[in-house]
C-alpha positions in Angstrom: 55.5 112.9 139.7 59.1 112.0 138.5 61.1 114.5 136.5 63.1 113.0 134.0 66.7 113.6 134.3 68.2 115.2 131.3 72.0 115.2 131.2 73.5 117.4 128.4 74.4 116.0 124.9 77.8 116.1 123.9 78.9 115.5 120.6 80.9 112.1 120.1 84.3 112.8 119.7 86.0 113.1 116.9 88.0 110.5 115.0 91.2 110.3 113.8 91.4 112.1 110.3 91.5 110.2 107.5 95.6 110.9 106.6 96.1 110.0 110.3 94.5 107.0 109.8 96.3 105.9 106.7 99.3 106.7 108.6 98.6 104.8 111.7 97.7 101.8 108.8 100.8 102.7 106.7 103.4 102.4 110.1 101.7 99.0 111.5 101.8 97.4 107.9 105.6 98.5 107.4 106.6 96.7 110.7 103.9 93.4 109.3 105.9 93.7 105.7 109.6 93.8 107.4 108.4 90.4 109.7 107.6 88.9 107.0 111.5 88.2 105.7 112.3 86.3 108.6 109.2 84.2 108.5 109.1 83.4 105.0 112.9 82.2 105.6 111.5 80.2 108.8 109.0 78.4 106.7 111.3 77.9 104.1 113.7 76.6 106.5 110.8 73.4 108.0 111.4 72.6 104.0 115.1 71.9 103.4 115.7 68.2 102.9 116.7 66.3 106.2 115.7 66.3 109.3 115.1 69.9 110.6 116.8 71.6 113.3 115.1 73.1 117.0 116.8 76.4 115.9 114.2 76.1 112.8 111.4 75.0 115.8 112.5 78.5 117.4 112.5 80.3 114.7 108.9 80.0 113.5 108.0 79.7 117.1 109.2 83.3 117.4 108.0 85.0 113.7 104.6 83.5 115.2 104.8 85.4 118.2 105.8 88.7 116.2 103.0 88.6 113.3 100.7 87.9 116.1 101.1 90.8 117.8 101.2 93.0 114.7 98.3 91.6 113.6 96.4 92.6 116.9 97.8 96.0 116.8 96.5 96.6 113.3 92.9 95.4 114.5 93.2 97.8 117.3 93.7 100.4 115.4 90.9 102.9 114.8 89.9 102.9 111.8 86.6 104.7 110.2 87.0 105.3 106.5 85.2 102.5 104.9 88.3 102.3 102.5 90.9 101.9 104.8 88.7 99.7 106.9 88.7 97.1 103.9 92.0 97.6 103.5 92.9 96.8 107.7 90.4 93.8 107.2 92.4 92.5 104.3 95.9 93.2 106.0 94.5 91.1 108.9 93.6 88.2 106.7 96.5 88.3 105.1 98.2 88.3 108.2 96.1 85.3 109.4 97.6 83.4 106.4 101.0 84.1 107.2 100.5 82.7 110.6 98.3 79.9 109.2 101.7 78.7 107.1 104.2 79.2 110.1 102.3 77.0 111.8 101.4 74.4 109.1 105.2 74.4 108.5 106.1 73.1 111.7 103.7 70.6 111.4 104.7 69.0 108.6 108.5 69.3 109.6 108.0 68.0 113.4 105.2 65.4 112.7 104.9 62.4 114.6 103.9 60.2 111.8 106.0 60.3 109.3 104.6 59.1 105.6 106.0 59.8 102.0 103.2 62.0 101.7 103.9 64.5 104.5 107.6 64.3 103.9 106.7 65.7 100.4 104.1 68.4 101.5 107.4 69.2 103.7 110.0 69.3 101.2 107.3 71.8 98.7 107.3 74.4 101.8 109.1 77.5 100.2 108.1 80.6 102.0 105.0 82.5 102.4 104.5 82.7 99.1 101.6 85.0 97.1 100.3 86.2 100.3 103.3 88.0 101.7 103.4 90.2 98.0 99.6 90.6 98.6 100.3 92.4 102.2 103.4 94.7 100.2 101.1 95.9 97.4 98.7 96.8 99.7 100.8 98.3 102.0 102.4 100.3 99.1 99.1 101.1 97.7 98.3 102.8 101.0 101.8 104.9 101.3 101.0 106.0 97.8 98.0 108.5 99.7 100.0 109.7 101.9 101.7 111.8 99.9 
């Protein structure tokens, strides 16, 4: 006859508060909003008339590199509020997008076949656009709770 083996129940640990939480959201999402000036002037830069420059190439190659790695960081964090959950899920998307254009950007400025109607896709390249005052709203939003 077998006893079964009971091992003692702990309770799961605890979580991060909720403040904590909308702090750890609030400091990833002020680093994401600060990238974002140099990568909307990257992707403005694959759209100035003429040919564009490797320094550009560099440029975007290296804002890439940075949202990337902001954007795992924010997934990585632990988050449990629903709330602030929708919010990190959002800020990721966001994020996406912004990586999404750097990458469409040099694309269209470092194409291989060149046509009239890349070259003006190209020349309509701006910056980040809608996206990048999406990811400050919410970020602002956010700091708004934590004081």
């Amino acid at each position: 006859m077998r006893i079964p083996l009971r091992l003692p129940r702990h309770p799961a640990p605890a979580g991060p508060s909720r403040p904590a939480q909308v702090l750890a959201l609030v400091a990833v999402l002020d680093e994401a909003v600060a990238a974002q000036t140099p990568a909307d002037r990257a992707v403005a830069a694959c759209g100035e008339p003429g040919p564009v420059s490797r320094q550009t190439a560099r440029a975007c190659g290296l804002q890439s590199i940075v949202l990337h790695r902001l954007r795992t960081r924010l997934q990585d964090l632990r988050i449990t509020d629903p709330e602030l959950a929708r919010a990190q899920d959002r800020a990721a998307r966001l994020l996406a997008y912004d990586l999404w254009m750097l990458r469409e950007s040099l694309n269209l400025a470092f194409t291989v076949h060149h046509d009239p109607r890349t070259e003006a896709a190209r020349l309509r390249l701006n910056g980040l656009g809608r996206h990048a005052d999406d990811l400050r709203r919410l970020r602002d939003g956010l700091r708004a709770q934590v004081g």
